[in-house]
N, C-alpha and C positions, 0 to 999 in steps of 0.2 A: 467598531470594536475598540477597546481601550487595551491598549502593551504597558504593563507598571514592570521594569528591571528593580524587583526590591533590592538586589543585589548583585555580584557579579555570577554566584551559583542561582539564583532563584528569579524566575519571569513569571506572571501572573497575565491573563489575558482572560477578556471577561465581553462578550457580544459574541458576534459571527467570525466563524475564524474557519481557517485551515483543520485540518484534520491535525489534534495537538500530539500525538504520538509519535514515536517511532515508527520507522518501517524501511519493508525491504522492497525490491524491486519488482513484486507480485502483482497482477491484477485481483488480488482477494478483497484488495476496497479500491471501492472508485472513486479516484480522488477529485471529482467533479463535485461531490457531496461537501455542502459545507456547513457543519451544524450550530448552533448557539448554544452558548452555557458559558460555565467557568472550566480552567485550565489553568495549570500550576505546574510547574517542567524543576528539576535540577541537576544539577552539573557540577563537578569537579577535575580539578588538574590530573587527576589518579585514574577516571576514565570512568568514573562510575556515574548514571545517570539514572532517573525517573521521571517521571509523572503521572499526575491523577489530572480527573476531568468530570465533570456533570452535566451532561451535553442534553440539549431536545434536538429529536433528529425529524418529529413529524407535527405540524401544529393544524388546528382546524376541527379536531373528531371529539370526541366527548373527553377524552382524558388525552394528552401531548407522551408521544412517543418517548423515551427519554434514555440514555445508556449512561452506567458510570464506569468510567474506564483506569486501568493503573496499569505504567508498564516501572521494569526494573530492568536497567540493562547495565553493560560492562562492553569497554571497546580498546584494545589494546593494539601495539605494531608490536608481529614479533618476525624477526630476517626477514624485516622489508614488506612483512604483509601486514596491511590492515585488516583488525578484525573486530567485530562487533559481536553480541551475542543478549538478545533477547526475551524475557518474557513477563507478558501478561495478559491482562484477562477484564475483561466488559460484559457485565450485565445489566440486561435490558430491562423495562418495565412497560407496561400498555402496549406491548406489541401484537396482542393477539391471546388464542386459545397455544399454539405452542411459545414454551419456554427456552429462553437462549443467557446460557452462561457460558460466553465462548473463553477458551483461555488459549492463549497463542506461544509461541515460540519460534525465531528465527537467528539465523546467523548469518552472516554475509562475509567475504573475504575480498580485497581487493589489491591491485600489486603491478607497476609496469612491467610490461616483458615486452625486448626490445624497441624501449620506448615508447607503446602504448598501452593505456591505463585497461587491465582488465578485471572485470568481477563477477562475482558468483553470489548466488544466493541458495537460500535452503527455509521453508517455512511451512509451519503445522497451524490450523486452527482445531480444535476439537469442542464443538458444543456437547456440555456433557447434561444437559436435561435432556440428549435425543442419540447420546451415543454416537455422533456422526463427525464426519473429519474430513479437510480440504487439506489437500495440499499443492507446494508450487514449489519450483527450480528453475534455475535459468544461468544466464551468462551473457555479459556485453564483452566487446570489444570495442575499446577507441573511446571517442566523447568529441561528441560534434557543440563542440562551446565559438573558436575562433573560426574565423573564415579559415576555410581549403580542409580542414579539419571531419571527421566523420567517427559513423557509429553502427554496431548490429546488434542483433541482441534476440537472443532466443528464448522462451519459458515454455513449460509444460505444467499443467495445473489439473487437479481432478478436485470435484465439490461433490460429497455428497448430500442428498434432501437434507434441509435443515442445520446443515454445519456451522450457515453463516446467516444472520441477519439478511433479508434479503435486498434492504436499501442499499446494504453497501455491492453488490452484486454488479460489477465492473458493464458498462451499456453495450460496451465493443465488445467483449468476449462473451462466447453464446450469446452474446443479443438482452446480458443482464438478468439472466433466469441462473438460478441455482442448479444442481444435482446434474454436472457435465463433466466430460473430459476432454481435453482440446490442447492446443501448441499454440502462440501465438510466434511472429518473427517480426523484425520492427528494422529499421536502414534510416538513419539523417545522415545530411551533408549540409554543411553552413557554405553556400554559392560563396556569398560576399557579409562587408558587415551588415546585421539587423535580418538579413534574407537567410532563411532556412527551410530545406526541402522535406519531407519526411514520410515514407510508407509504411504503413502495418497491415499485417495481412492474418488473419485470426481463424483458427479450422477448427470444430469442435463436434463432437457429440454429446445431446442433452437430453433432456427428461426419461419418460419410461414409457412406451419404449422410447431405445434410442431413436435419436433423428438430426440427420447431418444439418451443422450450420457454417456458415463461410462470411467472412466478410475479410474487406480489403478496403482501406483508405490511403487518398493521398494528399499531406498536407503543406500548403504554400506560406510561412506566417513570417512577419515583419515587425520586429522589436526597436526602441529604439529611446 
């Protein structure tokens, strides 16, 4: 991929990238997914931000999967909290016989208390060719960044059929299938430097009828 800084508001980025949006601390996209297209982001001293995008998210079938995406946000401190506040909206093209013009909104709040970093989130998707809506909440405590350092972190999320694109449909929670509702809870500790430990542990119920799903991972990874 290519990074052009036109300037110090405006980045352009054109290949494989990162998921070019904003976002909150949801599993509503699985951020393993990495799409191609273009991506054009901006920023300001005042707090106010956007970007668009023209992404292929699927290549290989008769016509290339493709979403084009735009968010608008605003992120201000007021008595010490950080806040954010989000929206926008992606539609899709060659995805199928159903239509998805998802439009999204989130807000997140963050803020020390008693010297460790906490936050919160809050986030809606509504696909409105199918009438149907996801949502997600949660809250961390800590941040496991330096050695001896740590972190938890709780969400609660409901999807229903159709609300969301199903590629972005998170592999850990329910197992990547849409129309669920489930809790995920998540624990790092940084050992030492580069060594960090980490569990999540993910409970849900999915499709129609319901049907319990569970999983639980534990990860050992080394940066450096």
């Amino acid at each position: 991929y290519v990074d052009w800084k036109v300037s110090d508001a405006i980045k352009v980025t054109v290949g494989k990238q990162n998921q070019p949006w904003a976002d909150s601390s949801s599993y509503l996209f699985d951020r393993d997914v990495k799409p191609t297209g273009f991506a054009a982001s901006y920023s300001n001293k005042l707090g106010v931000f956007a970007n668009v995008s023209q992404l292929t998210l699927a290549e290989g079938g008769a016509v290339d999967a493709r979403v084009q995406a735009a968010q608008l946000g605003y992120g201000k401190t007021v008595l010490g909290v950080a806040l954010k506040g989000v929206v926008g909206q992606y539609k899709y093209a060659n995805v199928g016989t159903q239509k998805y013009t998802v439009n999204q909104v989130f807000v997140t709040a963050s803020k020390k208390v008693a010297g460790l970093p906490v936050s919160a989130f809050y986030e809606t998707l509504n696909n409105s060719d199918a009438s149907a809506t996801a949502k997600a909440a949660g809250v961390k405590i800590g941040g496991a960044s330096a050695p001896k350092t740590w972190e938890v972190s709780y969400a609660h999320q409901t999807n229903e059929a159709n609300s969301q694109y199903g590629l972005w449909n998170d592999s850990d929670f329910a197992g990547g299938q849409g129309n669920y509702d489930g809790n995920a809870i998540s624990a790092a500790y940084v050992v030492s430097k580069g060594f960090k430990v980490a569990a999540k542990s993910f409970d849900s119920n999915r499709g129609t009828p319901r049907a319990a799903y569970k999983r639980t991972q534990v990860d050992l990874t080394y940066s450096f």
